[in-house]
SEZATOR-345978 format. One record per residue: x, y, z of N, C-alpha, C in turn. Coordinates in steps of 0.1 Angstrom, whole numbers, padded with zeros to 4 digits, always signed. Each point is the difference from the previous one (the first is absolute). Example, Ala and Ser with C-alpha at 12.3 -4.5 7.8 and 13.67 -1.06 7.14 Angstrom:
BEGIN
+0132-0057+0078-0009+0012+0000+0009+0012+0000
-0004+0011-0007+0009+0011+0000-0008+0011+0008
END
This chain:
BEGIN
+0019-0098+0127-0012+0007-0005-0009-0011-0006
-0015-0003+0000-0006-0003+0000-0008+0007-0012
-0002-0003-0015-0007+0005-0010-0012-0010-0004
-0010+0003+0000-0016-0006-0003-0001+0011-0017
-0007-0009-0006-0005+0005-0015-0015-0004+0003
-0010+0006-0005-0015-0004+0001-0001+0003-0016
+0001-0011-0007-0003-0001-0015-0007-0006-0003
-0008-0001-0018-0009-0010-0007+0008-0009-0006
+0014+0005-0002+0007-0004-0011+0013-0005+0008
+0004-0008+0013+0009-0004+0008+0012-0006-0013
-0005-0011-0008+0012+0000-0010+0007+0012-0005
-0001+0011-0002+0005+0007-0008+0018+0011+0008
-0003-0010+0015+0007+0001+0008+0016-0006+0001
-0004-0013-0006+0007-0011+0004+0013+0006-0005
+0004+0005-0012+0013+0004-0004+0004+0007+0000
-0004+0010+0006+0008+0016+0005+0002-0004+0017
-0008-0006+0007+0004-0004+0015+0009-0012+0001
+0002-0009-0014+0009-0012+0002+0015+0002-0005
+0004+0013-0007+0007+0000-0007+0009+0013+0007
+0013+0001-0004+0010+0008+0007+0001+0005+0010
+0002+0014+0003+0000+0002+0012-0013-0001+0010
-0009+0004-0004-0013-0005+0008-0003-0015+0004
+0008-0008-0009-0002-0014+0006+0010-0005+0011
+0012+0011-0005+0012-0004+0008-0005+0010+0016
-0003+0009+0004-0005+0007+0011-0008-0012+0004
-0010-0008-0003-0007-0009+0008+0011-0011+0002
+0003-0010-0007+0016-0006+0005+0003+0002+0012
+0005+0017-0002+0008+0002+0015-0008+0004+0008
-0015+0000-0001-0009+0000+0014-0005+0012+0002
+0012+0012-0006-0009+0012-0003-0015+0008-0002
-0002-0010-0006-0016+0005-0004-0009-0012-0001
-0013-0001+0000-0007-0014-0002-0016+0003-0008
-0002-0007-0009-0010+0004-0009-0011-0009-0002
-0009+0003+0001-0019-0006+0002-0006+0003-0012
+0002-0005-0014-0013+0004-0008-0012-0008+0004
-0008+0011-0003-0017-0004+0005-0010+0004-0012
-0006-0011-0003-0011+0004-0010-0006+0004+0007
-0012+0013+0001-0010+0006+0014-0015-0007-0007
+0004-0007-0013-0016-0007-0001-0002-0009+0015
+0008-0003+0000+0002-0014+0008-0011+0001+0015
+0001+0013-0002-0010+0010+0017-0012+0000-0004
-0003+0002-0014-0016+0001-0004-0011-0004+0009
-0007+0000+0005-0012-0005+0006-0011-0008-0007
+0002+0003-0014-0015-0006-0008+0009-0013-0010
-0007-0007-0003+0002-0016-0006+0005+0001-0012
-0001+0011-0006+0005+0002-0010+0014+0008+0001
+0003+0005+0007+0014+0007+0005-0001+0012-0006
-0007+0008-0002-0001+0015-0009+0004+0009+0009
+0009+0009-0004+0007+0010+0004-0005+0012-0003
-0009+0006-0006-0001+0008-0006-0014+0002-0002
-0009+0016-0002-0008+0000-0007-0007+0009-0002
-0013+0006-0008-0002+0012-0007+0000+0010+0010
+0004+0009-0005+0001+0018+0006-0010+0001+0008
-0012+0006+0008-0008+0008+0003+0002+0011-0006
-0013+0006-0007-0001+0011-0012+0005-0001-0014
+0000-0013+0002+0003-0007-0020+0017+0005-0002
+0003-0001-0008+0012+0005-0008+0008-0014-0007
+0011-0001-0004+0006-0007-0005+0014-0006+0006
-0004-0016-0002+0011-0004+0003-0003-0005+0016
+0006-0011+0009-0003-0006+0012+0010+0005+0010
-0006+0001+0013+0004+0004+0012+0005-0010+0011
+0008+0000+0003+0007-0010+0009-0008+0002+0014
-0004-0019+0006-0008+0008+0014+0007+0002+0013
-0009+0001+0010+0007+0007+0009+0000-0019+0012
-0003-0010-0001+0000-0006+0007+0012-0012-0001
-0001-0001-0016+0016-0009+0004+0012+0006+0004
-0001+0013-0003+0016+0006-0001+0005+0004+0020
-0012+0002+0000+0001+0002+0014+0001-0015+0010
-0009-0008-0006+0008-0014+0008+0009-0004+0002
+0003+0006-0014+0021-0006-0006+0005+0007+0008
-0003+0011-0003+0014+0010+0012+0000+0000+0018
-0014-0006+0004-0001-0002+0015+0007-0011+0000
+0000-0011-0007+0010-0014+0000+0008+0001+0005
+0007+0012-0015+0015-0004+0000+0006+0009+0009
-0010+0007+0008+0010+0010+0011-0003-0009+0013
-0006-0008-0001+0001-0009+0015+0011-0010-0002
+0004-0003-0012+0009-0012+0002+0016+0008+0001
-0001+0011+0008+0013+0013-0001-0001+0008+0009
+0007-0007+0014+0001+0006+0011+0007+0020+0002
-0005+0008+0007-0004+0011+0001-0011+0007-0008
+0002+0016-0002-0010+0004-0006+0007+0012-0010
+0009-0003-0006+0008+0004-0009+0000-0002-0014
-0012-0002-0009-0004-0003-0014-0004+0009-0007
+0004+0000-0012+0001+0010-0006-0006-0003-0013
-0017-0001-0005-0004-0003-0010-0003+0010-0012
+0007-0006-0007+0002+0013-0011-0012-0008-0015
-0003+0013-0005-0010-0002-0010+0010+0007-0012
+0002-0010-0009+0002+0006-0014-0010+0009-0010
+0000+0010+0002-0010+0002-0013+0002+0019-0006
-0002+0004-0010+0005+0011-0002-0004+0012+0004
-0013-0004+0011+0000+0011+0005+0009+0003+0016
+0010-0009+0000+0005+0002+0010+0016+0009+0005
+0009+0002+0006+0009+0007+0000+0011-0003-0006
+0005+0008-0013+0008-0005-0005+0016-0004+0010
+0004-0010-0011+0009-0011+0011+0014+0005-0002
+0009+0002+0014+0018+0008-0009+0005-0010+0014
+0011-0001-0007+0012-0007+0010-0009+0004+0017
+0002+0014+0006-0008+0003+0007-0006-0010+0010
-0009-0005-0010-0010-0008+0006+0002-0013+0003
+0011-0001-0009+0007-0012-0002+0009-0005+0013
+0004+0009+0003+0008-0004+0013-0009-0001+0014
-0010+0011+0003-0011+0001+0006-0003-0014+0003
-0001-0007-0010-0011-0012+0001+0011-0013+0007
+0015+0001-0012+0012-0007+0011-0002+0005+0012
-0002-0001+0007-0004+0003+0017-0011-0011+0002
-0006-0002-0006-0016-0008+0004+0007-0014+0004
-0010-0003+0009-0002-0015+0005-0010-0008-0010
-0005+0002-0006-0016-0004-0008-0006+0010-0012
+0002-0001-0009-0008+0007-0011-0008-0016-0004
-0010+0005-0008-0016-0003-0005-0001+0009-0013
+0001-0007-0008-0003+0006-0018-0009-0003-0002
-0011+0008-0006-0012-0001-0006-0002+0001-0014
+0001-0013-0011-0003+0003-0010-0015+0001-0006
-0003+0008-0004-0013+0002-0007+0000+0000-0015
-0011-0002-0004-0003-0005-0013-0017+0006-0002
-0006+0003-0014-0011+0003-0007+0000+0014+0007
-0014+0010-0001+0000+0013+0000+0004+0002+0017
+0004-0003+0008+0004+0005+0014-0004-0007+0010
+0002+0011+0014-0002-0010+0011-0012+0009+0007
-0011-0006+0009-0007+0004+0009+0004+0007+0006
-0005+0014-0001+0006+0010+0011+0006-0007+0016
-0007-0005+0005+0001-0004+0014+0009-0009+0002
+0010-0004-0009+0012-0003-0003+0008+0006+0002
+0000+0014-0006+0008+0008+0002+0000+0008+0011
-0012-0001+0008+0001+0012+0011+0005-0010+0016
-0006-0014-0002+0003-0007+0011+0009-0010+0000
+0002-0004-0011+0015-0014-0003+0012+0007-0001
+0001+0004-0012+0014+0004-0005+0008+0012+0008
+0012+0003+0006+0007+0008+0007+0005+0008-0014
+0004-0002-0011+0009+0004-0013-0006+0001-0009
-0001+0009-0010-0003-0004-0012+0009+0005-0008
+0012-0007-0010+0007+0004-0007+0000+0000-0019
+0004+0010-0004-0002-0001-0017+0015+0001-0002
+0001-0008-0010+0016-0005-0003+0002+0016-0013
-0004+0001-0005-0005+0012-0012-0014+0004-0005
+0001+0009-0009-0012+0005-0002-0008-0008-0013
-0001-0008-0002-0005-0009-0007-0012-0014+0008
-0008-0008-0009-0005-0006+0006+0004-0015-0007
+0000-0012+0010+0004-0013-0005-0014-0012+0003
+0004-0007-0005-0008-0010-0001-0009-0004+0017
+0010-0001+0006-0002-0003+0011+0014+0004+0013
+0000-0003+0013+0009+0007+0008+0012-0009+0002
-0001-0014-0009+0009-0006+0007+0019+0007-0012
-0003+0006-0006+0011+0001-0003+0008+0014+0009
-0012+0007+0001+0005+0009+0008+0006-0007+0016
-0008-0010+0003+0005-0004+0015+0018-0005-0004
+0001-0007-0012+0009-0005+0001+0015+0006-0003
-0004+0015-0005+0009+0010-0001+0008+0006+0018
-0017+0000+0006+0004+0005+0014+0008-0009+0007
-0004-0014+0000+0007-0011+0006+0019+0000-0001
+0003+0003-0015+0014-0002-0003+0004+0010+0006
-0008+0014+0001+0009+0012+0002+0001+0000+0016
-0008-0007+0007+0001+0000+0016+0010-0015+0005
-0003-0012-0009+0009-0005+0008+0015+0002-0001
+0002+0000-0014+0015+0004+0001+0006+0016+0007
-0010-0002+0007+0007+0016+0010+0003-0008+0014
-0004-0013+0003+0000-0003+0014+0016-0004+0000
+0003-0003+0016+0013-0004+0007+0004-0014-0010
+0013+0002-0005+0004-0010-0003-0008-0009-0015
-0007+0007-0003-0007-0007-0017+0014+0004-0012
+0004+0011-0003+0009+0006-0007+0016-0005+0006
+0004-0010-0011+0017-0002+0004+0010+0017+0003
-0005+0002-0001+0007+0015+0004-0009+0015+0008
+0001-0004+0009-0012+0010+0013+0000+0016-0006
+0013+0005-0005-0001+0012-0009-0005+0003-0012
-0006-0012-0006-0005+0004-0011-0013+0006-0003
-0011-0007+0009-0009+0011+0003-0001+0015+0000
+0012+0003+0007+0000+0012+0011+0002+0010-0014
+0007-0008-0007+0005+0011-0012-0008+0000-0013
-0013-0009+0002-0005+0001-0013-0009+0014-0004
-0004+0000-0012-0009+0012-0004-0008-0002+0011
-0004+0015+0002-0008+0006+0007+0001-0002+0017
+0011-0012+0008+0001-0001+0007+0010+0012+0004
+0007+0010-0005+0006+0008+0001-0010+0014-0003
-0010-0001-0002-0002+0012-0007+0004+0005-0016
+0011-0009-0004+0001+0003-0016-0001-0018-0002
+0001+0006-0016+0002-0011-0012+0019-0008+0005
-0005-0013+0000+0019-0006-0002+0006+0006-0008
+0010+0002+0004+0013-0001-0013+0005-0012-0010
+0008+0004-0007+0002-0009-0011+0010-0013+0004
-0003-0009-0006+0007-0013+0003+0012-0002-0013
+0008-0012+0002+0007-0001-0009+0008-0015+0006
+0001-0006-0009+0009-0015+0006+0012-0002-0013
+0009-0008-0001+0008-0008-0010-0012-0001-0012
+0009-0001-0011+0018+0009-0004+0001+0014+0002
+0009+0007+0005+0000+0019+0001-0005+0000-0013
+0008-0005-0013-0001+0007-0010-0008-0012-0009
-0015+0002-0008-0007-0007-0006-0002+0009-0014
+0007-0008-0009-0002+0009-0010+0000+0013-0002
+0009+0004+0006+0001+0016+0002-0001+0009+0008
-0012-0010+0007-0011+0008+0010+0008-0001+0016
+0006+0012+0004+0006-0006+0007-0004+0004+0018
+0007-0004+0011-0008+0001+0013+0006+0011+0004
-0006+0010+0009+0000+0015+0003+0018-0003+0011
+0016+0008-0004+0011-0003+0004-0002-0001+0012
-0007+0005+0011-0004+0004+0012-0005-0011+0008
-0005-0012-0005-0004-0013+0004+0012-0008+0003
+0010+0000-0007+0011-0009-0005+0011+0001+0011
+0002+0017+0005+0006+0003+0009+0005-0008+0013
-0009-0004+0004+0000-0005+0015-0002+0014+0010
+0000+0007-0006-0004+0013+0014-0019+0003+0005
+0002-0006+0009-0013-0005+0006-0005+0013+0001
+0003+0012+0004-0005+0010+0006-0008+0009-0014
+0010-0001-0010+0000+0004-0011-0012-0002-0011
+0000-0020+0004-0011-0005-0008-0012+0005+0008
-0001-0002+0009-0011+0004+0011-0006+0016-0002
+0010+0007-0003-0004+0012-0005-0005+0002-0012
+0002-0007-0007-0004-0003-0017-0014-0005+0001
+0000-0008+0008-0016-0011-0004-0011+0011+0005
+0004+0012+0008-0012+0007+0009+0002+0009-0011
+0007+0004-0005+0000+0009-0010-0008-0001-0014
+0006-0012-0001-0010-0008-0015-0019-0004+0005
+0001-0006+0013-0014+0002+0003-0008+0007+0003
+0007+0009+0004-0004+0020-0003-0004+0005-0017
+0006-0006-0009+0001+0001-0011-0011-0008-0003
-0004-0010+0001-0011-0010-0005-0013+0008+0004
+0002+0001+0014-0015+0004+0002-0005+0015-0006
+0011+0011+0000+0001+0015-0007-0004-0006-0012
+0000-0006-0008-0002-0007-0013-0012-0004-0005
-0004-0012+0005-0004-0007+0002-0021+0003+0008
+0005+0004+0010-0008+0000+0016+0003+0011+0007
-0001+0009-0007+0001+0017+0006-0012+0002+0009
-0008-0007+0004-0011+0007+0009+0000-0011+0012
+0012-0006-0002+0006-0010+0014+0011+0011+0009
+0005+0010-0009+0012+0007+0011-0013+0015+0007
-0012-0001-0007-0009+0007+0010+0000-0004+0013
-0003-0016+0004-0003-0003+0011+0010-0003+0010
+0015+0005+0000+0008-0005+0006+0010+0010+0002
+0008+0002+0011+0002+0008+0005+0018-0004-0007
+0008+0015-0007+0010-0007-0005+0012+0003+0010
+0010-0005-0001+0015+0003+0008+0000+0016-0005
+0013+0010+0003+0004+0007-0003+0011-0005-0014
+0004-0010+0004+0011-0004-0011-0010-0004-0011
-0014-0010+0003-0007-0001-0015-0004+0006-0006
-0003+0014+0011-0006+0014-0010+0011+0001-0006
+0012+0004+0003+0012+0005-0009+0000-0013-0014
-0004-0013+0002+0006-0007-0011-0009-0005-0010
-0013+0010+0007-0016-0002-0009+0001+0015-0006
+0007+0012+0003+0005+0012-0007+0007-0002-0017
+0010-0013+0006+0012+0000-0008-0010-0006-0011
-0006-0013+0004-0008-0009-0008-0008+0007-0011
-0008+0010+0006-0007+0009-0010+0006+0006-0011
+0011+0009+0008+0005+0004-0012+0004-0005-0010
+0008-0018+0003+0000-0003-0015-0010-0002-0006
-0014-0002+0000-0007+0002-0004-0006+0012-0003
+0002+0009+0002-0004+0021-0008+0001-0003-0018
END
């Protein structure tokens, strides 16, 4: 996979793409990363990116000429026609695992971070394929939001995660919340690990973790078991669940 950033701020990159698993996925060839300042496209001597509204208001508008050079660039140097440029900004579709995998599929994503009051409509209607809001809040600018989507897509690819099942089983990749974890000592000051772990009966613990993450999300994230269609056995053990709580 091939990831392009079109930022102001290309430093603010360097240590979330050089560090852990996102540095180790490029390592292994996995993924490959282009930060781009999109001043760099500007047309005018001064390199300005930006500038007042049409009909006054407040605050500066991103234009429509560098951003669009940047992104014709970087889709020629990226054989087929498979790119996927996404726009951070909060008016866009909120982001769930979902989308997250969606995008693991891509040959080529293109992040668009923006900065000051917005972007030129004609940005939005003829560049960008995506536009995603990480939450309902607004931030300084998109590169943190890009760099939220970056982690959650590459460590979904082939072979990034020392263990290929860990993905499969995280929150929301199931439809529920994880279940609970637990490592050495069983017993920490009292506090001790659920007997059923300790066992060795695989089928048992396996039955426990879907039960407890049935439990987390009933808890927790009750308008996650709206969207998902349950076993017969989870309705019975989302029954049980409730009741101890009556």
């Amino acid at each position: 996979m091939k990831i392009d950033v079109l930022t102001l701020f290309p430093e603010m990159f360097s240590g979330v793409l050089g560090h852990s698993i996102l540095h180790k996925a490029a390592e292994k060839g996995a993924v490959q990363y282009n930060v781009v300042n999109f001043r760099d496209f500007a047309d005018n001597k001064h390199q300005t990116v930006d500038d007042y509204p049409y009909g006054g208001g407040a605050g500066m508008v991103l234009k429509t000429q560098p951003l669009f050079d940047a992104v014709a660039a970087l889709k020629e140097q990226v054989e087929g026609n498979r790119t996927r440029v996404i726009l951070l900004c909060p008016q866009g579709k909120r982001y769930d695992q979902k989308i997250a995998e969606e995008l693991a599929k891509e040959d080529h994503l293109i992040f668009v971070c923006g900065h000051y009051e917005g972007y030129d409509e004609r940005i939005r209607e003829h560049v960008v394929t995506d536009e995603i809001s990480i939450g309902d809040y607004v931030l300084t600018g998109g590169e943190l939001g890009a760099m939220v989507v970056i982690d959650s897509v590459v460590r979904l690819l082939p072979e990034v995660l020392g263990n290929q099942e860990s993905h499969m089983k995280d929150s929301f990749s199931t439809g529920l919340l994880e279940h609970p974890h637990y490592t050495r000592p069983s017993d920490f000051r009292g506090m001790k690990v659920p007997e059923v772990l300790l066992q060795g009966n695989h089928k048992l613990i396996e039955e426990w973790r879907n039960k407890e993450a049935l439990r987390r999300t009933f808890l927790r994230r009750p308008d996650l078991l709206e969207k998902i269609d349950l076993t017969t056995e989870q309705e019975k053990w989302l029954n049980e669940i409730k009741k101890e709580y009556e």
